[in-house]
KEBAMI-401651 format. One line per 10 residues: number of its first residue (from 1); for each residue x, y, z of C-alpha. Coordinates in nm, 4 decimals. Layout:
BEGIN
NUM	X,Y,Z ~ ...
END
This chain:
BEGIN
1	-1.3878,0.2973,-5.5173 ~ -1.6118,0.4472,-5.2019 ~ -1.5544,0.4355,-4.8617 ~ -1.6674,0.1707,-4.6404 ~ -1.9984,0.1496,-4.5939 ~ -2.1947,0.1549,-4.2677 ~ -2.5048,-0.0832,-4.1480 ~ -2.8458,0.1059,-4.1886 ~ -2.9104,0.1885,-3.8173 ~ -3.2945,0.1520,-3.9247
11	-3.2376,-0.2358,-3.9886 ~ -3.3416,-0.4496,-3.7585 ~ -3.1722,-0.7489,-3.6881 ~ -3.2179,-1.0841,-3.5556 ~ -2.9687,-1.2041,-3.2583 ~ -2.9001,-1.2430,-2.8995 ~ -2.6961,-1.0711,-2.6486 ~ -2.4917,-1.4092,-2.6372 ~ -2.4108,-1.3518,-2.9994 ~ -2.2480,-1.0383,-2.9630
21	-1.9219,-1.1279,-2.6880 ~ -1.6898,-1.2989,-2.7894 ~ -1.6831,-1.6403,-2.7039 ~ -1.3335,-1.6237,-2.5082 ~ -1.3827,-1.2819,-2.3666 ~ -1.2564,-1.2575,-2.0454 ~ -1.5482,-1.1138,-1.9017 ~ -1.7161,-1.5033,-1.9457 ~ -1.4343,-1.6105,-1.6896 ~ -1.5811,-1.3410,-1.4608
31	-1.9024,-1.5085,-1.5000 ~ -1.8020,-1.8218,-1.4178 ~ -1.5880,-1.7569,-1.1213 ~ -1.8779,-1.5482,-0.9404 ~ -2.1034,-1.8486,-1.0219 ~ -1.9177,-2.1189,-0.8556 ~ -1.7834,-1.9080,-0.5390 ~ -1.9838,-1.9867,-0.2098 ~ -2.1053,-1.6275,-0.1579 ~ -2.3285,-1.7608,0.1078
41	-1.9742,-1.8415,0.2918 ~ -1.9174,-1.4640,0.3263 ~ -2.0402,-1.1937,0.4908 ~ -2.2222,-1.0108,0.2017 ~ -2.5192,-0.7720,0.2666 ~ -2.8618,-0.8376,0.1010 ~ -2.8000,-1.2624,0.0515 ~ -3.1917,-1.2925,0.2865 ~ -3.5040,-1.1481,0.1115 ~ -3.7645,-0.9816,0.3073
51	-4.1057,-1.0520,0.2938 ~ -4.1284,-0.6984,0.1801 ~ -3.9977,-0.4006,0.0272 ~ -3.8102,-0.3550,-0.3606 ~ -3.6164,-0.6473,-0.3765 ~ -3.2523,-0.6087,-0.4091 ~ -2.9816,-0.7101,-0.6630 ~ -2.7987,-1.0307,-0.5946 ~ -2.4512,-0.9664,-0.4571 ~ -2.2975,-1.2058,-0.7167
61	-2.4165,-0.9515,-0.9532 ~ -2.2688,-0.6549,-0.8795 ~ -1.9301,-0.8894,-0.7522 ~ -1.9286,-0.9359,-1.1477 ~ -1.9503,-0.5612,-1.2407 ~ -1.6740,-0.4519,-0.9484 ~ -1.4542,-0.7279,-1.1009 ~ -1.5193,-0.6561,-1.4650 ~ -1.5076,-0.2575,-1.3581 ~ -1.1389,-0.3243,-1.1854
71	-1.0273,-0.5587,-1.4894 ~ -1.0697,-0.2504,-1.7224 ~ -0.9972,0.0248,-1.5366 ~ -1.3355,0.1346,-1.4342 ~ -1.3661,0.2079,-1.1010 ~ -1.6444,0.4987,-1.0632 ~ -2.0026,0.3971,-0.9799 ~ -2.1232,0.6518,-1.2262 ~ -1.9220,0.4960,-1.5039 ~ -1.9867,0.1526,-1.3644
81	-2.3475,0.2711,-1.4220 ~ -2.3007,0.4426,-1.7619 ~ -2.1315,0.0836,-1.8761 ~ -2.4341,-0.1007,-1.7734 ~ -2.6411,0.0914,-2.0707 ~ -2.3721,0.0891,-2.3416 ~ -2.1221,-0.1561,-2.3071 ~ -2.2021,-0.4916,-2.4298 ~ -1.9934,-0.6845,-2.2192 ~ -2.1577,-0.5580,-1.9251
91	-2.4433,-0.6090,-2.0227 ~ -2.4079,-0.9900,-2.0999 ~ -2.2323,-0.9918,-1.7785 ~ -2.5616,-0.8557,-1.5831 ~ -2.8481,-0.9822,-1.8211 ~ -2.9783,-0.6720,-1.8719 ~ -2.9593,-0.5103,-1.5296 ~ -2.9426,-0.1702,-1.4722 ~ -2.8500,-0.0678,-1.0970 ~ -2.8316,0.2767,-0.9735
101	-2.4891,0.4274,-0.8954 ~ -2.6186,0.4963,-0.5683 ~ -2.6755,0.0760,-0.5234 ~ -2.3308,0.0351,-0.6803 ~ -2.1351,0.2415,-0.4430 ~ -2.3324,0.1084,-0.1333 ~ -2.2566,-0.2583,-0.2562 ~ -1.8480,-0.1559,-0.2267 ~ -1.9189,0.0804,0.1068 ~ -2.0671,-0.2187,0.3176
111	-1.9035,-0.5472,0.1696 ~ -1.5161,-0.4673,0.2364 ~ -1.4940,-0.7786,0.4706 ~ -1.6356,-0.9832,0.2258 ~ -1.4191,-0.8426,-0.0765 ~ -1.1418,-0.9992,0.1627 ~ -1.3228,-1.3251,0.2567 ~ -1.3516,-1.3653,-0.1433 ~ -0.9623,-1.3267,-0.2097 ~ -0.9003,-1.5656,0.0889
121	-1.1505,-1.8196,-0.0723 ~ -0.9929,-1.7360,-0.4366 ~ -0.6122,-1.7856,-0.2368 ~ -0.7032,-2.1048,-0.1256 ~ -0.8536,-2.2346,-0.4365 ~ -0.5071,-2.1080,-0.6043 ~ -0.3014,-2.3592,-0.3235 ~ -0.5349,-2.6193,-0.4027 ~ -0.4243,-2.6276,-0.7358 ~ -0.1211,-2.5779,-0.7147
131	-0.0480,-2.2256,-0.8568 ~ 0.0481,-2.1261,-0.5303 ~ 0.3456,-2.2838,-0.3794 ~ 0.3937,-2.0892,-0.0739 ~ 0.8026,-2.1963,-0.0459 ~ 0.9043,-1.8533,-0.1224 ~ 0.7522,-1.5096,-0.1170 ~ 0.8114,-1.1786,-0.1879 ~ 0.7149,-0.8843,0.0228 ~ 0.6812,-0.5257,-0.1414
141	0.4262,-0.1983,-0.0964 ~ 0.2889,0.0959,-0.3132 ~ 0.1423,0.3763,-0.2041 ~ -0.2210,0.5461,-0.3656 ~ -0.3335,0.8879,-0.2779 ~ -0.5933,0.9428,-0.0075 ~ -0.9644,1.0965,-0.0728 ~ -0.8183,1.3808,0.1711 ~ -0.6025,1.6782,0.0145 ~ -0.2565,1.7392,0.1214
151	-0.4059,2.0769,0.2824 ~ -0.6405,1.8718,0.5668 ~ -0.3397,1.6911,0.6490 ~ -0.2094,1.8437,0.9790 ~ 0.1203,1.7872,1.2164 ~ 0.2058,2.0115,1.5220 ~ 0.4711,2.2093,1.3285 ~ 0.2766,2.2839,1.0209 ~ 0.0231,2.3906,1.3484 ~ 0.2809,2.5992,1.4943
161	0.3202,2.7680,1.1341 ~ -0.0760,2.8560,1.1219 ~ -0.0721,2.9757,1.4686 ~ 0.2440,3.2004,1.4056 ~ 0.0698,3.3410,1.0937 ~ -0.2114,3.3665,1.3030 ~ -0.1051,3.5752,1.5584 ~ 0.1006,3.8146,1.2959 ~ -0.2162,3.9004,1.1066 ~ -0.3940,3.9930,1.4431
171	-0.1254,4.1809,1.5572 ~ -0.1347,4.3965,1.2043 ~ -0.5499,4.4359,1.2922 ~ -0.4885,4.5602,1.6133 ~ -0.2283,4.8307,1.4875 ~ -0.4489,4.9032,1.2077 ~ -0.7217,4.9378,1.4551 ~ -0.5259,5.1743,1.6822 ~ -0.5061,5.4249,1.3773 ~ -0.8840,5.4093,1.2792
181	-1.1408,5.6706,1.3397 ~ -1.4129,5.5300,1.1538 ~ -1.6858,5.3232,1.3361 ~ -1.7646,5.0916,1.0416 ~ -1.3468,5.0484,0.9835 ~ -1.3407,4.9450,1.3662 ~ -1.5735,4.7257,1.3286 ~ -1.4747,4.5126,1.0167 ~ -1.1086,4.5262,1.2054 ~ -1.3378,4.3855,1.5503
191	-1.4910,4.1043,1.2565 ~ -1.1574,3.9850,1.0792 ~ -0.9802,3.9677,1.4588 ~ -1.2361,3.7206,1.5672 ~ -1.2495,3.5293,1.2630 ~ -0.8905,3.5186,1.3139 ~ -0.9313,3.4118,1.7213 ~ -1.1906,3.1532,1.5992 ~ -0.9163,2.9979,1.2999 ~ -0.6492,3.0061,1.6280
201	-0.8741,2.8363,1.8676 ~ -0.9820,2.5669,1.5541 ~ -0.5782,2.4932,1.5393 ~ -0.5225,2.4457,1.8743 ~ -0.7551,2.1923,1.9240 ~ -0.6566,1.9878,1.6003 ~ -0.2892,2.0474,1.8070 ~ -0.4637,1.8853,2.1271 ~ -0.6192,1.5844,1.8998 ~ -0.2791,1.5065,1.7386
211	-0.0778,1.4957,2.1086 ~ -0.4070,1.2908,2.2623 ~ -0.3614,1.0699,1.9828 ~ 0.0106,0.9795,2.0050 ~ 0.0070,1.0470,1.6122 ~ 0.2426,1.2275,1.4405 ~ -0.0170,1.3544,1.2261 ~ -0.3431,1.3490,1.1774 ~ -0.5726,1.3905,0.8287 ~ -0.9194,1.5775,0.8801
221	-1.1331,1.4374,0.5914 ~ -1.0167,1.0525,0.6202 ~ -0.8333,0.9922,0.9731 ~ -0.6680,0.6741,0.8568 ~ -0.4915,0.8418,0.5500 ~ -0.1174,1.0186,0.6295 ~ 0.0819,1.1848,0.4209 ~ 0.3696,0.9514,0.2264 ~ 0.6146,0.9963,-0.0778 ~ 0.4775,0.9087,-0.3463
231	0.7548,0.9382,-0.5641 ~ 1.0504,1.1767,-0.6176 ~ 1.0295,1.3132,-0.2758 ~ 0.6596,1.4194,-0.4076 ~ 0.4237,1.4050,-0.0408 ~ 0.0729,1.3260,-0.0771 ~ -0.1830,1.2462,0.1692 ~ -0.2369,0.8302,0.1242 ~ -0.1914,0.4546,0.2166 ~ 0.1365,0.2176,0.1793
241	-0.0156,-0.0801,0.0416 ~ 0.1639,-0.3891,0.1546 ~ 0.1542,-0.6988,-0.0843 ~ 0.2863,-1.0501,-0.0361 ~ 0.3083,-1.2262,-0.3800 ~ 0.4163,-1.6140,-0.4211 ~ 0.7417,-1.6828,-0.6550 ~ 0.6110,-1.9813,-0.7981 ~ 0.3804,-1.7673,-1.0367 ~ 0.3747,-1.4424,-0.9203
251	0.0040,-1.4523,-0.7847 ~ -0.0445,-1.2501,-0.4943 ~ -0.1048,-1.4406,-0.1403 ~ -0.1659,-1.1303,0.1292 ~ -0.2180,-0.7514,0.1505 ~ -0.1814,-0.5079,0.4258 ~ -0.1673,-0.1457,0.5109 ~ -0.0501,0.0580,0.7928 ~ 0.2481,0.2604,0.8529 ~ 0.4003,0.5047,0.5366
261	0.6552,0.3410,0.5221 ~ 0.8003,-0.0858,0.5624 ~ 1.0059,-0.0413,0.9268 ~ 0.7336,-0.2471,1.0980 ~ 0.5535,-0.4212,0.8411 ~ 0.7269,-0.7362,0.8210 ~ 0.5967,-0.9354,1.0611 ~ 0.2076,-0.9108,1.0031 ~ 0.2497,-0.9515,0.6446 ~ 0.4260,-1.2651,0.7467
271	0.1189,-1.3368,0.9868 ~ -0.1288,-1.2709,0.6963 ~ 0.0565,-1.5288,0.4634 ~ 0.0548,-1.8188,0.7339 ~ -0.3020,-1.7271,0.7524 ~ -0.3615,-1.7162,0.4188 ~ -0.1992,-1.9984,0.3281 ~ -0.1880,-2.2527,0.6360 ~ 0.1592,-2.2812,0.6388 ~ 0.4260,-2.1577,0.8852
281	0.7408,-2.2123,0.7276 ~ 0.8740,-2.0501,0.4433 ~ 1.1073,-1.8098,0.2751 ~ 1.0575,-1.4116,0.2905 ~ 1.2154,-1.1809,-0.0079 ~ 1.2030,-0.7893,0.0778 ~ 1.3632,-0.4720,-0.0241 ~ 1.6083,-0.2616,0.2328 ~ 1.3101,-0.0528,0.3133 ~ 1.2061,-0.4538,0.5603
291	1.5687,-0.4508,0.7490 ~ 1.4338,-0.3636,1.0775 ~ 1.6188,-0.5978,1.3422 ~ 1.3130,-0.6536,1.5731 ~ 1.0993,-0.7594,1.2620 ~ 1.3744,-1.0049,1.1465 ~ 1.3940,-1.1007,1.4797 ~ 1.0307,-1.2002,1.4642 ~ 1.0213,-1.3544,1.1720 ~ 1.2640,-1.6135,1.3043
301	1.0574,-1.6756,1.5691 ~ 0.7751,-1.7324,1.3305 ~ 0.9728,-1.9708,1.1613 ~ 1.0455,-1.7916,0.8700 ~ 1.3595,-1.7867,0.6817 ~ 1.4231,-1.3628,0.5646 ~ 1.6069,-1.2831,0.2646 ~ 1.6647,-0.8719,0.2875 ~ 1.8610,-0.6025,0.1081 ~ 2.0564,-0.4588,0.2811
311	2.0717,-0.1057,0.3902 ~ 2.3561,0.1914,0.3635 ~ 2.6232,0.1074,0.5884 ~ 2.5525,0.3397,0.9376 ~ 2.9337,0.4647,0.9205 ~ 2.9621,0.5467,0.6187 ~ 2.7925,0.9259,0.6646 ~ 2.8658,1.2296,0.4222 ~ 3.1806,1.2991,0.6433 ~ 3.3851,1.0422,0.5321
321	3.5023,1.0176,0.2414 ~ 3.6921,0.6678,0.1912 ~ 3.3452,0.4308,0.1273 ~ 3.2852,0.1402,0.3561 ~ 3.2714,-0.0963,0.0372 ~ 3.7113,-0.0084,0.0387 ~ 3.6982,-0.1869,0.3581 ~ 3.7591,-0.6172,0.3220 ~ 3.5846,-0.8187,0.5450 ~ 3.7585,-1.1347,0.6709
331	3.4930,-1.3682,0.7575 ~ 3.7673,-1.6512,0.8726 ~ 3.8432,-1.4178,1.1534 ~ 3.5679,-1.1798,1.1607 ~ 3.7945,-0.8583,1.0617 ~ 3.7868,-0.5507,0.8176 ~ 4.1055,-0.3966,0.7038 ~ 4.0960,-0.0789,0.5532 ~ 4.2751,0.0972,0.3078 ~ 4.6055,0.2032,0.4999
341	4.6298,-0.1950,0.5755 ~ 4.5048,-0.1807,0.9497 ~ 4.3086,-0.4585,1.1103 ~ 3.9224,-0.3469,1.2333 ~ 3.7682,-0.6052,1.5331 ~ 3.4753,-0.6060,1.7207 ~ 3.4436,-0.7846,2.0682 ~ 3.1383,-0.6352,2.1506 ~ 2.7622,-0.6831,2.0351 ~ 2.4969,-0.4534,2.0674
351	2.1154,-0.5081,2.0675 ~ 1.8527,-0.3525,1.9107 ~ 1.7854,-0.0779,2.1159 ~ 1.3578,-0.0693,2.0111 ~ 1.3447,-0.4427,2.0476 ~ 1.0825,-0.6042,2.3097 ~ 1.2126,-0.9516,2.2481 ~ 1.4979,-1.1497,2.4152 ~ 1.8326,-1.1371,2.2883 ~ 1.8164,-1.3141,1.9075
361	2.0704,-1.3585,1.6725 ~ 1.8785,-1.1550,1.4031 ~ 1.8515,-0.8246,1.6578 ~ 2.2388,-0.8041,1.7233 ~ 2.4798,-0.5731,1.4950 ~ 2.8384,-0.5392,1.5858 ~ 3.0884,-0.2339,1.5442 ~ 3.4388,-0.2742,1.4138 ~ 3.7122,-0.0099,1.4902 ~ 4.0960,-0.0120,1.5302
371	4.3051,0.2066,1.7410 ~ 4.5386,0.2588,1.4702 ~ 4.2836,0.5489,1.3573 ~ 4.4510,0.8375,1.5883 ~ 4.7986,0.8118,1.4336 ~ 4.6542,0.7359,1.0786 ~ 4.8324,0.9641,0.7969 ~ 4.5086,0.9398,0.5852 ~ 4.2462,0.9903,0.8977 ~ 4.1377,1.3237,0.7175
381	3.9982,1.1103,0.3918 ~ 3.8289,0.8665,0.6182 ~ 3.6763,1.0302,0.8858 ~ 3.6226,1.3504,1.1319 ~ 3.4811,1.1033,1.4134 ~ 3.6278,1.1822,1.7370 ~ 3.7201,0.8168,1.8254 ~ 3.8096,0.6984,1.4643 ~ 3.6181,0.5026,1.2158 ~ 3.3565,0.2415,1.2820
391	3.1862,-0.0337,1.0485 ~ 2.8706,-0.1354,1.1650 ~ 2.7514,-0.5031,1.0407 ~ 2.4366,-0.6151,1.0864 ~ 2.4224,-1.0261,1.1954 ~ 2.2990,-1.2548,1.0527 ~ 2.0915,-1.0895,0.7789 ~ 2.0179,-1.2156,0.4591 ~ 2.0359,-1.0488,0.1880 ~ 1.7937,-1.0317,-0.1520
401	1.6919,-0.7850,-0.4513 ~ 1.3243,-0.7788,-0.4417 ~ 1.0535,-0.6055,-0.6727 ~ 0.6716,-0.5443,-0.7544 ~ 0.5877,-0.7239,-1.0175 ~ 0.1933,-0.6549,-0.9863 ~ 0.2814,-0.2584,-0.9073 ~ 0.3212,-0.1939,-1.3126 ~ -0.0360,-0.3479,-1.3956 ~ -0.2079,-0.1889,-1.1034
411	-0.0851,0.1779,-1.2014 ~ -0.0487,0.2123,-1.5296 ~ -0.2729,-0.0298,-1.7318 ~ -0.5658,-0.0227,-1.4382 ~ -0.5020,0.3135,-1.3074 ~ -0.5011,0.2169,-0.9343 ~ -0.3024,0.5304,-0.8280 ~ -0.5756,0.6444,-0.5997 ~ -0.8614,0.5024,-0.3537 ~ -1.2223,0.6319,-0.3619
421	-1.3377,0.5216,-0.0082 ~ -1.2454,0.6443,0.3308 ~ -1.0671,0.4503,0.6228 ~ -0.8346,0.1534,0.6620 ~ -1.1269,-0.1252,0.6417 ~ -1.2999,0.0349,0.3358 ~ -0.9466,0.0633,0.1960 ~ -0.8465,-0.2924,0.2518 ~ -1.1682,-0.4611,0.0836 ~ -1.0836,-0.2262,-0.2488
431	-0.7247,-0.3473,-0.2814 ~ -0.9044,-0.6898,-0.2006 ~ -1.1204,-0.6475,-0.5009 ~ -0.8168,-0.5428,-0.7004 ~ -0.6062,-0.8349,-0.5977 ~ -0.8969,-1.0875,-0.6770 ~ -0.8862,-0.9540,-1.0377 ~ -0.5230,-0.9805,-1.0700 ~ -0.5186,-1.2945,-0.9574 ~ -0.8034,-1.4000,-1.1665
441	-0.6398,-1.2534,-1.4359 ~ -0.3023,-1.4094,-1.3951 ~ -0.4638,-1.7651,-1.3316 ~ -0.6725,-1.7372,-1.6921 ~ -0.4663,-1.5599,-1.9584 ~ -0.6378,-1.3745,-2.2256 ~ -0.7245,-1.6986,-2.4788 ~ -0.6531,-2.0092,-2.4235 ~ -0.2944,-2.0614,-2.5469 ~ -0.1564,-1.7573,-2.3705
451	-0.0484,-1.8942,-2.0936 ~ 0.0429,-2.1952,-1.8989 ~ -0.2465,-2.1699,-1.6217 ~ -0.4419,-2.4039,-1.6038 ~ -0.7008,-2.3610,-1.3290 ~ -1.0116,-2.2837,-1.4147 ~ -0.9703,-2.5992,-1.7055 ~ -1.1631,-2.7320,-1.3565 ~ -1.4986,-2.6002,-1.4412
END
């Protein structure tokens, strides 16, 4: 018995590209979905020939090697290049073609409006058929690090920290000047004070920018980035990725970015899913991180129905030590009684005090509290508050357990943990790229009996 034996790589062979992929590789569903979308529809760069000049690449054809690229976890234009000579996917895909990395990064750079017009078009076509329902959807984010380094990332008291270390080190030249007698000393003391001046005068004005701005920070290499936890209290300079997926079968309707974190992010991802979608009414799910009362409040207005966790009761605070879940609610007559057996009411409702809209159910909270708290024998277990114990309740929120399905994929089988352009529109028509694939993906499972998808049976 030998070992297995290789082909003779002098051989020559007759056969075809078309021979060598599979014939239900995914990468032919690629194909086919570039091939029947109306690129002319969208806003892509280089559809009209000139007269003159090298002629260009199609757009549909580099479309095919972003979405192939994204698919598999290949997101560099250098690799996207180095696949075009040695994988044979690729090549299938592109018929040969060889485009520079250069042409490959500038395709991504100037399209990102058109990324998005695709995953509207692809959204739509989803509806159409049915895979979308819009009746309920869930609303979740994930954050990706920034191309700009927790270092270029700037607020005013990480300022005031450079400016005090500033001013100690030119306070230690100046003594250190005092005490020397030699004339080159002085004047490599004279050079490392006014490189020190110069780095002072550099901080202030990055101090002036940030209070112009009405920023709380401000990132030097890409000014839309700002530093967010990543995970375990971990900071990194990035972008909160919002995400609006449909229940039916978990394909994703609506992205977003903005602040780090979800306080105010409710209400345009609920604008970008009536857009989306052409409908106005429907359900919202979201995670405690959405319980803002002016963005509920909004939603309602929008005619959306909002399902939210909900968050840590306000009164229960490390002080007290009896929890706020040993408290029964009464909702026949709107009471708590707590553990020593006295009755907690509320006759008073407070608004949001950061909401701009009129008075709406889903802005009010109440406070419950009992007078029984200053002669209470177990007042020290409960609470150190100078007027007693108070239960705030939130009215008339809904409450759901949301989650990210798509958030698992993206990170760890596609490696989307990071973004390679710069600024919030560049930003958006990557994640649109990314979203198109997943969707894609979702829609047309891996061979035929995979799955119970069924749309692109329509080609």
């Amino acid at each position: 018995m030998d070992f297995v034996e290789g082909q003779d790589r002098e051989q020559m062979f007759i056969s075809s590209i078309e021979q060598m992929v599979d014939p239900e590789a995914f990468v032919r569903i690629i194909d086919a979905f570039i091939d029947v979308l109306p690129l002319e529809q969208f806003d892509f760069k280089n559809l009209e020939l000139n007269e003159q000049g090298r002629p260009p690449f199609h757009p549909g054809v580099l479309l095919k090697l972003y979405l192939y690229g994204y698919q598999n976890g290949i997101r560099s234009c250098r690799k996207l290049e180095h696949a075009c000579k040695v994988n044979l996917e690729v090549i299938w895909l592109l018929k040969g073609r060889r485009p520079h990395y250069k042409t490959i990064a500038n395709f991504r750079k100037q399209n990102a409006l058109a990324f998005r017009q695709v995953f509207r078009h692809f959204v739509a076509m989803l509806k159409g058929w049915r895979l979308i329902e819009g009746k309920t959807i869930a609303i979740d984010s994930f954050k990706v690090r920034a191309q700009n380094s927790l270092k270029n990332n700037y607020n005013l008291a990480k300022i005031h920290r450079h400016l005090d270390y500033i001013d100690a080190k030119i306070d230690a030249y100046c003594e250190e000047l005092d005490q020397a007698d030699d004339d080159e000393e002085k004047e490599q003391l004279h050079a490392k004070i006014n490189d020190q001046i110069d780095k002072w005068n550099q901080y202030c004005e990055l101090g002036d920018e940030i209070i112009q701005s009405g920023k709380e920070q401000l990132s030097t290499t890409d000014p839309d980035a700002q530093a967010v936890i990543l995970h375990r209290n971990i900071v990194n300079v990035g972008y909160n990725i919002q995400a609006a997926s449909d229940a039916k079968h978990k394909l994703l309707a609506a992205f977003d970015t903005g602040d780090v974190n979800d306080t105010h992010a409710l209400e345009s991802m609920v604008l970008q899913v009536q857009e989306n979608l052409e409908i106005t009414k429907f359900d919202v799910l979201a995670d405690k991180g959405y319980h803002t009362a002016a963005q509920l409040a909004a939603c309602e207005e929008l005619n959306v129905t909002t399902y939210v966790s909900p968050k840590a009761n306000a009164a229960n605070v490390t002080n007290q030590v009896i929890p706020v879940e040993d408290f029964k609610y009464h909702p026949g007559s709107d009471t708590y009684r707590c553990p020593n057996g006295s009755i907690l009411r509320s006759n008073e409702m407070i608004y949001h005090r950061k909401s701009k809209k009129p008075k709406h159910p889903a802005t009010r909270f109440k406070h419950y509290r009992t007078a029984d708290c200053k002669l209470c024998p177990i007042r020290s277990q409960c609470t150190s508050a100078r007027n007693g114990r108070i239960i705030q309740r939130n009215e008339p929120a809904r409450l759901s357990h949301s989650g990210g399905h798509q958030f698992g994929p993206f990170k760890r089988l596609w490696d989307f943990t990071y973004v390679l352009l710069k600024g919030k529109r560049k930003i958006l028509g990557e994640v649109a790229m990314l979203f198109t694939t997943y969707n894609l993906r979702r829609t047309v499972p891996a061979r035929p009996t995979a799955g119970p998808y069924l749309g692109f049976r329509h080609f």
